[in-house]
C-alpha positions in Angstrom: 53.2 18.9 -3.5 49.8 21.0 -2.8 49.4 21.0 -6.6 49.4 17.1 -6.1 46.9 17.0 -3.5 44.1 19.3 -4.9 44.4 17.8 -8.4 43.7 14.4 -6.9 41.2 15.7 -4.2 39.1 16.8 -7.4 39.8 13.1 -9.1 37.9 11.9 -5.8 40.5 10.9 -3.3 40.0 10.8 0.0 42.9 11.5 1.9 46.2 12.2 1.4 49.6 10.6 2.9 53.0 12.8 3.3 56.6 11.4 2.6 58.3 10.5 5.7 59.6 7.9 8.2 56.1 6.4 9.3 54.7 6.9 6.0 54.0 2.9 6.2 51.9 3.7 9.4 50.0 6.6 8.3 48.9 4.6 5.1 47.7 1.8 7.4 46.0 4.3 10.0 44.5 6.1 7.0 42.8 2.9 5.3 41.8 1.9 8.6 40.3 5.5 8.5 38.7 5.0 5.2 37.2 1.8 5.8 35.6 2.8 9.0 34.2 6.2 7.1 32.4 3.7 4.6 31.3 1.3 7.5 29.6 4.7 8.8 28.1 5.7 5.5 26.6 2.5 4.8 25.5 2.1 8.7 24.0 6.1 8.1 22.2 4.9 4.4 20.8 1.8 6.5 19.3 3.5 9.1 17.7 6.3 6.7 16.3 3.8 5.1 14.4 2.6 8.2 13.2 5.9 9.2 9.3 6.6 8.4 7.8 9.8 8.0 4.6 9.2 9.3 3.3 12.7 8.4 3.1 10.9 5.1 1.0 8.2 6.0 -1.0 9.8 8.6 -4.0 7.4 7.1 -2.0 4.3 8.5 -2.7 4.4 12.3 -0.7 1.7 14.6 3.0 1.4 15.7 2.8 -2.3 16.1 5.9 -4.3 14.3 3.1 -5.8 11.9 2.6 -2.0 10.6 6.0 -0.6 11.0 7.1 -3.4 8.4 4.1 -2.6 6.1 5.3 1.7 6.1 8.7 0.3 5.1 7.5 -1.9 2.3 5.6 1.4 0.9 8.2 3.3 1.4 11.0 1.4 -0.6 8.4 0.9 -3.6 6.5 4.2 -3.5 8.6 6.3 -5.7 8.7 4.0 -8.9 6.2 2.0 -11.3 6.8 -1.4 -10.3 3.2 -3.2 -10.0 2.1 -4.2 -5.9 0.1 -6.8 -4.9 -1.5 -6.1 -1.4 -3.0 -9.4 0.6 -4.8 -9.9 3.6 -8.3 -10.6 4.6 -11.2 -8.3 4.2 -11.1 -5.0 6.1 -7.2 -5.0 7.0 -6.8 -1.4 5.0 -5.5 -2.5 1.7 -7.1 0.6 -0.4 -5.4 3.3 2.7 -1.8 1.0 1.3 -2.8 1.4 -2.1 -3.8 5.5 -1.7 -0.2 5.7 0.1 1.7 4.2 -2.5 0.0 6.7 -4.8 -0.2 9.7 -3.4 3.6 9.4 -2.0 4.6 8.4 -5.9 5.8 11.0 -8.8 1.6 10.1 -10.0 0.4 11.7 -7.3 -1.1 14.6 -9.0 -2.2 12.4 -11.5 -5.6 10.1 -11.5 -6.2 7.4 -8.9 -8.7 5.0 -10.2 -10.4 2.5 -8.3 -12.4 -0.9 -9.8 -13.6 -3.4 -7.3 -13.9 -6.2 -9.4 -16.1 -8.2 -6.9 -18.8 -5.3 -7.4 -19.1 -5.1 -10.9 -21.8 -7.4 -12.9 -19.4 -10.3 -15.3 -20.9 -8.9 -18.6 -20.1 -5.5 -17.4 -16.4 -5.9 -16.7 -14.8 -5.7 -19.7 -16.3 -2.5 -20.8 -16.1 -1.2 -17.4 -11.5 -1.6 -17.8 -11.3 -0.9 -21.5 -14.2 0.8 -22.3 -16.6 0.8 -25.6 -17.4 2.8 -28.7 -21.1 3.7 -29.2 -23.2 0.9 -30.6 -20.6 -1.4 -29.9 -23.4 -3.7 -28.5 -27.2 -3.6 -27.7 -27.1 -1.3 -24.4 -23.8 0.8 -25.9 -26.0 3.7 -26.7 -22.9 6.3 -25.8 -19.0 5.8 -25.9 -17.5 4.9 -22.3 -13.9 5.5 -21.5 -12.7 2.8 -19.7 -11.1 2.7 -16.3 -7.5 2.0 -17.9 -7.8 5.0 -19.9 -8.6 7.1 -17.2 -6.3 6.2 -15.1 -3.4 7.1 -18.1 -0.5 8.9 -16.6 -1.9 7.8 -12.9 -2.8 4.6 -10.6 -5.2 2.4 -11.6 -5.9 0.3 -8.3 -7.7 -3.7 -9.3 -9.6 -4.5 -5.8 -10.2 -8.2 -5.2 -8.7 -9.0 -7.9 -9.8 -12.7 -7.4 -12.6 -12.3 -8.5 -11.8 -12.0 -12.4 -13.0 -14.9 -14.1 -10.7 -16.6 -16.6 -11.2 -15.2 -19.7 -11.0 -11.9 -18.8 -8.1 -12.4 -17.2 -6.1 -13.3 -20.3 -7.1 -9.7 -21.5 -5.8 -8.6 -18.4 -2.5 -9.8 -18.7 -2.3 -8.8 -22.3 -3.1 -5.1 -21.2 -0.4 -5.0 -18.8 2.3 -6.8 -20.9 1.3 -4.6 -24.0 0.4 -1.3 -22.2 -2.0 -0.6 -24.3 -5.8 -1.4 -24.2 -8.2 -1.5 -27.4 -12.2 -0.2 -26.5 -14.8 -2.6 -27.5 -16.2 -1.9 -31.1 -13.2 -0.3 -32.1 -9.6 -1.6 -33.8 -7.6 1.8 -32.5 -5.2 0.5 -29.9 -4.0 3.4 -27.3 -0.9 3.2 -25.7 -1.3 4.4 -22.0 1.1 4.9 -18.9 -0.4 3.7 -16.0 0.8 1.9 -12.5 -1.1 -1.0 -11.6 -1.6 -2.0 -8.0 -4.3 -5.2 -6.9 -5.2 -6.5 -4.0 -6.7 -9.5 -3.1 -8.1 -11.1 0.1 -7.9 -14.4 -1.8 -4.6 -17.0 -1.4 -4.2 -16.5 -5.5 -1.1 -19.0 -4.8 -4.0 -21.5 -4.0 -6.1 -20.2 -6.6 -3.6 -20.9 -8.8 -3.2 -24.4 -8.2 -7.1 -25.0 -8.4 -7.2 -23.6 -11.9 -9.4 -20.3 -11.4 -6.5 -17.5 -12.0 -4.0 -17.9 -14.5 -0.5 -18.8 -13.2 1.3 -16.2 -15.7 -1.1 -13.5 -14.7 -0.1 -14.2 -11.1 3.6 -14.0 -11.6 2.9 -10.9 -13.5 0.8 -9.0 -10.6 3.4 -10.2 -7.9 5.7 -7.6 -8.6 6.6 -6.2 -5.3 3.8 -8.1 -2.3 2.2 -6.4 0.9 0.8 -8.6 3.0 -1.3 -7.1 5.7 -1.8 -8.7 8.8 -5.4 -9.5 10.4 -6.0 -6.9 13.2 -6.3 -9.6 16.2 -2.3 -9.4 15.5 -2.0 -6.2 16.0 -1.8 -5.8 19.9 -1.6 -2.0 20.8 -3.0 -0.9 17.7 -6.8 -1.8 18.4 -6.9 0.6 21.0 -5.3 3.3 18.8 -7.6 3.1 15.8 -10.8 2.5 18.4 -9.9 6.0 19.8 -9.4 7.7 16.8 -13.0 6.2 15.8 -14.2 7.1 18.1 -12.9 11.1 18.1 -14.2 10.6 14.6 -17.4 9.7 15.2 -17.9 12.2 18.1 -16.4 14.7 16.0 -18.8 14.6 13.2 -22.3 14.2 15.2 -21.0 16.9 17.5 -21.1 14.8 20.7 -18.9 14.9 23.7 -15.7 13.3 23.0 -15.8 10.2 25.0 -13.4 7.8 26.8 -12.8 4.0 26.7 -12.8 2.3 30.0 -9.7 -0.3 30.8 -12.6 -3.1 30.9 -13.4 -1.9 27.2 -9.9 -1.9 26.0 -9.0 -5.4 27.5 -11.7 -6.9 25.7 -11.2 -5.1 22.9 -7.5 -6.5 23.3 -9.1 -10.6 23.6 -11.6 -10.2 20.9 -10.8 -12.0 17.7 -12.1 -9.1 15.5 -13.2 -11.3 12.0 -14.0 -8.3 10.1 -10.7 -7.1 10.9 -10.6 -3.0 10.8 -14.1 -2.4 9.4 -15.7 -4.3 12.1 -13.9 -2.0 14.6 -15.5 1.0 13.5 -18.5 -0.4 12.9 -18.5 -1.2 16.9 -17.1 1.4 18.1 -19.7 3.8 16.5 -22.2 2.0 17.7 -21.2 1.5 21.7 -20.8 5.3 21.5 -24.4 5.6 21.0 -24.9 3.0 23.6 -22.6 4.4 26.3 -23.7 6.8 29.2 -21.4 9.1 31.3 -19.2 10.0 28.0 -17.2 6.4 28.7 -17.6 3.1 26.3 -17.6 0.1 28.8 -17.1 -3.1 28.3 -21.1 -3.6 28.8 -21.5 -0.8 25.3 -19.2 -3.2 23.2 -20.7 -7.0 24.2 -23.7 -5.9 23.5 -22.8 -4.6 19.6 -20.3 -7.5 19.5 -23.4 -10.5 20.9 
């Protein structure tokens, strides 16, 4: 009966089947229906999965595979607190992954700290993370909040990473176990909320096995990993991130905008590029001051590349 129907409709069924002489046949036609509506959904979830919205990463210039595969990475972990490790050598874009993963995440609003741990002096760090209370030691003429603490609620982002020494490290790992930190010169511990993201142009698997970073505090960091790849495999996307330099750079000293000449973008195609992205600003800048006529040749870029 209709009663039938809508009460089971609003149980969840799918479809119904009448009484009759084929009623074996429509119940076969109508699984076969069923099954092929699921087939579709998961096919639909699948491929929504894939899409990027690259408004949202407008930072992250390429279209090669190499990059495609990085936006989907962010993508799946953005939204939630798990901890990322981001690889790859020096001047591939790890802090632009890092700044995605944040600003796309529910933290966004919230702080985004950053620590490069290969800048700060080795007496320094500690106090620098967990901060100290005054008089806490000879220079400690004024409390410091540490970095943890101000990134509570937020991102705090470790750069180079590899670079901790040992002892520290331990502390590390305690802080991110316990999710709370303790400032020097003082016994109040503070619970905090934070997300932690590191990077590292270090092979900490290698590092690891040489006995300078601590296997448990690897394990830990290597939550979800982002590798990113060295920009001689990038193909396409050299020439893409040398124009929008370059549109940058003319931009901002109010010059002409200029062109690259197919010489310049072949070379710029065979060049190994050791210092990855950074290095490819860094030249194109300076062939734009170089070139004549408004167009970077392959002349403009030997010359900052000799």
């Amino acid at each position: 009966s209709v009663e039938v129907v809508i009460n089971c409709y609003r149980r969840g069924a799918s479809d119904y089947v009448l009484k009759s002489e084929n009623m074996i046949v429509d119940i076969e036609n109508t699984i076969n229906n069923l099954a092929m509506n699921v087939t579709l959904r998961k096919e639909v979830e699948i491929l929504k999965d894939q899409i990027i919205d690259r408004n949202k990463y407008s930072n992250i210039i390429g279209n090669s595979n190499a990059i495609l595969r990085t936006l989907r990475l962010i993508q799946k972990v953005e939204k939630n607190n798990m901890m990322v490790l981001i690889t790859g050598q020096s001047g591939t874009g790890k802090e632009l992954v890092a700044r995605a993963l944040h600003y796309n995440s529910d933290r966004a609003r919230k702080p985004f700290v950053i620590v490069n741990m290969g800048a700060i002096p080795e007496e320094l760090v500690e106090s620098e993370l967990f901060g100290h209370e005054k008089g806490a030691f000879t220079d400690a003429r004024d409390k410091r909040i540490g970095k943890f603490e101000e990134a509570n609620d937020g991102t705090i982002f470790l750069d180079e990473i590899g670079e901790m020494d040992m002892g520290l490290q331990s502390k590390l790992l305690r802080v991110l176990q316990e999710k709370e930190v303790t400032r020097i010169g003082s016994n109040k511990i503070m619970k905090l909320d934070f997300r932690l993201i590191a990077a590292t142009n270090k092979n900490l698997h290698q590092e690891v096995k040489e006995g300078r970073f601590r296997e448990d505090l690897f394990y830990r960091l290597q939550g979800f990993l982002i590798h990113l790849p060295p920009l001689k495999e990038r193909g396409d996307d050299i020439i893409l991130l040398a124009k929008h330099f370059l549109s940058q750079f003319c931009a901002s000293n109010k010059l002409p905008q200029f062109t690259i000449s197919k010489e310049a973008c072949k070379f710029m195609l065979e060049y190994e590029w050791p210092g990855n992205i950074r290095e490819l600003k860094a030249i194109i800048e300076r062939a734009a001051l170089m070139a004549e006529n408004n167009t970077i040749t392959m002349e403009d870029l030997t010359f900052v590349t000799a």
